[in-house]
N, C-alpha and C positions, 0 to 999 in steps of 0.2 A: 958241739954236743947237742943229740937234742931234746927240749924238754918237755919232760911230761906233764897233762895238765890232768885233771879231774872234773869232767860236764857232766850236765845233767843230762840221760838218754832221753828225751825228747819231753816227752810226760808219760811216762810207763812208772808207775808205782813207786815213785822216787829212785828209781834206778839211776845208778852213776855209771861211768864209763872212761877206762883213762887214754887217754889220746895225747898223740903229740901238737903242740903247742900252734908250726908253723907247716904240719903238712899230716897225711893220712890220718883223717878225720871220719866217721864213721857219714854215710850220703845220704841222701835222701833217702837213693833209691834200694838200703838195706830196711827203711823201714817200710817202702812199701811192699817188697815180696813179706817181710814179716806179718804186717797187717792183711794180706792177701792166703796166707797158709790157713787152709781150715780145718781143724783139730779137732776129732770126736772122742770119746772116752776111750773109745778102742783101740787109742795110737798108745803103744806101750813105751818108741824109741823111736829117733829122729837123728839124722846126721844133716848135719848143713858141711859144702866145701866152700872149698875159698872163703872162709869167713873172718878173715880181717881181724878185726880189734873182737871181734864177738855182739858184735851187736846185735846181730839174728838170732843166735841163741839164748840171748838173754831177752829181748823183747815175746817171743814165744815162749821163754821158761813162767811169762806169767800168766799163757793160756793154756798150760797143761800141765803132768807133775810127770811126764815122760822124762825118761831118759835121753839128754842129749849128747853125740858125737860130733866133736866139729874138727876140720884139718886147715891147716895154716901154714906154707910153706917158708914164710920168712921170721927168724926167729926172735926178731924184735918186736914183729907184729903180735908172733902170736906170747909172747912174754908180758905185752899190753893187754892183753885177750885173759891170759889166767887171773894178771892182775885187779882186772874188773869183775872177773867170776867170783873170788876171794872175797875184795870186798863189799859184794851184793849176797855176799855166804849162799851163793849157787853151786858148790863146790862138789855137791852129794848130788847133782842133777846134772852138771852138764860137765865134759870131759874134753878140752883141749888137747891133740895131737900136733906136734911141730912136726910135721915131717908131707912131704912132696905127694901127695894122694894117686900117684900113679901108680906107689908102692902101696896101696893102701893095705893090700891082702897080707904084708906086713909086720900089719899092729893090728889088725879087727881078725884076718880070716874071710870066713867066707859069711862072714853075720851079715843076714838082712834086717831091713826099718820098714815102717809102715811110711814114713814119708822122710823124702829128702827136699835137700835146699838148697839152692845155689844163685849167687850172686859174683857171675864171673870175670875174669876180664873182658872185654868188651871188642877189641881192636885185635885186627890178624897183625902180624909183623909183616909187613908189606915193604916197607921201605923204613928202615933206619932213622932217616933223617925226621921223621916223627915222633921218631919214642921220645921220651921224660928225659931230659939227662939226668935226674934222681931217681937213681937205681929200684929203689922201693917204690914209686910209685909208676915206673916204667911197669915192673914187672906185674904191678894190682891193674893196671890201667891194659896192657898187651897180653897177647897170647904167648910169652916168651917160654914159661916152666907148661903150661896147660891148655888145651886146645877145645875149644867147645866139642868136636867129635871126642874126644878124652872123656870130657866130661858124662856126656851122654854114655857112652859104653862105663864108665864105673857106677854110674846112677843104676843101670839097668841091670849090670852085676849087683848089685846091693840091695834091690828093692824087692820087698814081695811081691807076688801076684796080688795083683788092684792095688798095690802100694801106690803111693800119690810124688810126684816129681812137679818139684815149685822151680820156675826161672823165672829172673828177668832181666833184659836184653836190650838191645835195641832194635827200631823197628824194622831197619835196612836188611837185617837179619835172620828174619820169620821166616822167608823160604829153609833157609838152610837148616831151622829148627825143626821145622815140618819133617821135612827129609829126615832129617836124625834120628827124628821122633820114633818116625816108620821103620828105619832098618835096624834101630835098637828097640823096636817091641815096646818104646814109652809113647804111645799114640795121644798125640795133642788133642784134648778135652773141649777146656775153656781159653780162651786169648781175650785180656782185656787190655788196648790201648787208652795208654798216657801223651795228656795232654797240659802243658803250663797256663796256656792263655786259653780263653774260651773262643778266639778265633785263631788259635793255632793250629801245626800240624802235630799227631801225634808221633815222640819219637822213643818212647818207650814201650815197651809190652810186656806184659804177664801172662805166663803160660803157667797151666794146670795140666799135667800129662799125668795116664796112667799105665801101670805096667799091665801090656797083657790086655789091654779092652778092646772092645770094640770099634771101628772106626766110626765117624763121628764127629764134628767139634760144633763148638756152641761161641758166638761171637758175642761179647758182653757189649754195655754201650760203651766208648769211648767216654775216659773218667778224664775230669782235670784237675791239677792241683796245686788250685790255686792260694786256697783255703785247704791246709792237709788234715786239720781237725774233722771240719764236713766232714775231708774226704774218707776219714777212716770211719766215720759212721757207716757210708756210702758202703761200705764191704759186708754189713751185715746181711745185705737185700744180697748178696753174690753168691753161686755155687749151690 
């Protein structure tokens, strides 16, 4: 059976978050697309997918007083996910959905947001003999229910015009973001590569895409984070 714990989300405003004990734990890298999303008064509503325990909508529920959508297709995760919305009494701001976001038209219709979120899985299903044999984190970790072209076509179904599309990724991957970007009308902006070590290679990336702009993109410098406190300062200087 497994157990649930109660952490601290990082240093966000005392926020908790409840996770399991010995596996699917909220990553690094939900708080840097979170730390990376920039919010102007004018963003009324916001959807993040694949959102896991919630850790993205709660880290952003405390740079805006938007309405949040999030979708979760496995129901233990996202049962973790209402549970930390509850007890952070975000309950009137952000809205949890268990259900497979392919259906998303569903449960929303055809509602647009001024910005989405996505923190995907990562890994095509290539070969088998690599998945997780822990079903739940196979399926967080591969593209088994969800496929990054998926994604991109509901992002771009959903967004307004100049609506803002937050990823992040890995770095082997950027072409095929590019690409997507372009045939779904979300034209990549900003790209800033992540780095661990300061003589490392960067294997993370943050995309900033908008719907409907201009072509264009703007190369940030390559962040590391090594120090992630820095490094969240380090995002005010960005966009």
């Amino acid at each position: 059976m497994k157990k649930e714990v109660l952490n601290d989300l990082f240093d966000y405003e005392n926020l908790k978050i409840y996770q399991y004990s010995d596996s699917f734990k909220f990553s690094l890298d939900s708080i840097l697309l979170a730390e990376y999303v920039k919010i102007t008064k004018k963003v009324t509503n916001i959807l993040d997918l694949c959102t896991g325990n919630a850790a993205i909508p709660l880290i952003l529920s405390t740079k805006t007083k938007a309405l949040i959508d999030a979708f979760e297709i496995q129901m233990d995760i996202a049962n973790l996910a209402n549970k930390s919305i509850n007890y952070n009494k975000k309950d009137n701001q952000i809205k949890i959905y268990n259900a497979d976001i392919k259906g998303i038209n569903n449960f929303i219709g055809e509602k647009k947001y001024d910005i989405i979120t996505c923190n995907p899985p990562y890994f095509k299903v290539e070969n088998e003999n690599y998945l997780n044999d822990y079903e739940m984190l196979a399926i967080a970790r591969h593209e088994i229910k969800i496929t990054l072209e998926d994604i991109f076509k509901i992002a771009s179904s959903h967004l307004n015009t100049k609506g803002e599309f937050y990823l992040i990724h890995r770095v082997n991957r950027l072409d095929e973001i590019i690409i997507l970007g372009n045939m779904y009308h979300l034209n990549v902006k900003n790209i800033e590569l992540i780095k661990t070590k300061e003589n490392g290679k960067p294997y993370l990336v943050l995309i900033r895409a908008i719907k409907d702009s201009n072509l264009g993109v703007k190369l940030n410098d390559v962040k590391c984070i090594a120090n992630l406190k820095t490094y969240q300062n380090l995002f005010k200087e960005d966009l």
